[in-house]
C-alpha positions in Angstrom: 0.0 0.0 0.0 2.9 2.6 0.5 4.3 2.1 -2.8 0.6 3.2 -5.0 0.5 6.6 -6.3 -2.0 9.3 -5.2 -4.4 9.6 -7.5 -6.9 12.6 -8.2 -8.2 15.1 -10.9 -6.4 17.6 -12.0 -7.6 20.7 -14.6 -5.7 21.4 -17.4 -5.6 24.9 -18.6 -8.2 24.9 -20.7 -10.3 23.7 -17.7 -10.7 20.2 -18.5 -10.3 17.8 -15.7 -7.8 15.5 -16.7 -6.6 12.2 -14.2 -3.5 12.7 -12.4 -0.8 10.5 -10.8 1.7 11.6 -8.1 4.4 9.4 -6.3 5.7 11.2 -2.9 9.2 10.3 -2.4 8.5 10.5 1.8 6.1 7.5 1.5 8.5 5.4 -0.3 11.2 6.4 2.5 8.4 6.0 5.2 7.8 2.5 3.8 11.4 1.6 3.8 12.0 2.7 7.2 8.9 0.6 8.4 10.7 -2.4 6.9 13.6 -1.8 8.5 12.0 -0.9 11.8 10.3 -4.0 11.6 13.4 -6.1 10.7 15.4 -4.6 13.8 12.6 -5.8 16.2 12.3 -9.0 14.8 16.0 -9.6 15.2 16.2 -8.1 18.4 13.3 -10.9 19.5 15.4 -13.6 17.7 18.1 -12.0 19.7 16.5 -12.1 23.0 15.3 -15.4 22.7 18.8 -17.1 21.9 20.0 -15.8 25.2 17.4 -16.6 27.2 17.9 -20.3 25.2 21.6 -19.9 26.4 20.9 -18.9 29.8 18.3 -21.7 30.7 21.2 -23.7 28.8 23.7 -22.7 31.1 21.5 -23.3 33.6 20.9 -26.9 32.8 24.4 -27.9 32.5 25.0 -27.0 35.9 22.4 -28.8 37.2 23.5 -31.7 35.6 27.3 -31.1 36.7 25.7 -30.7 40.5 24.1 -33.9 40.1 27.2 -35.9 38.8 29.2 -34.5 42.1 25.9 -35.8 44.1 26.3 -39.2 42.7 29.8 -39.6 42.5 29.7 -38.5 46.6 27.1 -40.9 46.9 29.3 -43.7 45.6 32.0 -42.3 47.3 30.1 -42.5 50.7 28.5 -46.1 49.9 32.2 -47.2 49.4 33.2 -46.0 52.5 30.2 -47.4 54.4 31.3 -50.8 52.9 34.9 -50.5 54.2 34.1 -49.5 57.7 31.4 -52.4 57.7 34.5 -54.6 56.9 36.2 -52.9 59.8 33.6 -53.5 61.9 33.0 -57.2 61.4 37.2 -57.7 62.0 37.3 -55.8 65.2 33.8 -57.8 66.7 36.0 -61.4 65.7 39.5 -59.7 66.9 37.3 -59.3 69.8 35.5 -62.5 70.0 38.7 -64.4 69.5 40.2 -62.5 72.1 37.4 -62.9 74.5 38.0 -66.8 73.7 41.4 -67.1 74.1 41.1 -65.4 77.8 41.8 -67.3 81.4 38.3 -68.7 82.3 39.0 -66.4 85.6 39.1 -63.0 83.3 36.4 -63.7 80.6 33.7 -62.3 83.3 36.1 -59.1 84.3 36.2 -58.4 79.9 32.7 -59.4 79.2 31.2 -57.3 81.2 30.9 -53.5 80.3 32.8 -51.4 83.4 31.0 -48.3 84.5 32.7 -45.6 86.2 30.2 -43.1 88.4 
């Protein structure tokens, strides 16, 4: 629509109407500078959008890198919990063969718990 001439009737000089046709130069630079304004926000929406894409990228990808520490401390403390179990179970038979290998006169002094109060 901004590039059709104005059209109208015009009167010669004998005073005959005659058709006339006029192209304004403005609408043809109003036109262009509507197409351009509408090009600049478009790409500044494109624009906008790929960061916020990036940022709720970034976003993820930390996530994800928290989680991986999570589950390699996880595994880290399930390993752990293993070894002490292990632990555990040798120092109750270093016990229980020590216990066994006492005088039958000391196995009631060490089997008993000793308070002191």
């Amino acid at each position: 629509m901004n590039y059709l001439p104005s059209t109208g009737i015009g009167y010669n000089l004998q005073g005959k109407p005659r058709p006339t046709l006029s192209f304004s130069l403005s609408q043809i630079f109003n036109a262009r500078r509507q197409r351009l304004t509408i090009q600049a926000k478009r790409r500044s929406i494109e624009a906008a959008h790929i960061l916020q894409f990036q940022d709720e990228h970034r976003k993820l990808d930390e996530l994800l890198a928290k989680l991986e520490m999570m589950e390699l401390e996880l595994e880290t403390m399930r390993r752990l919990h293993e070894i002490d179990a292990s632990l555990y179970e040798l120092a109750v038979l270093y016990y229980e063969s020590c216990v066994g290998s006492l005088p039958a006169e000391a196995e009631g002094v060490f089997a008993e718990p000793v308070g002191f109060g």
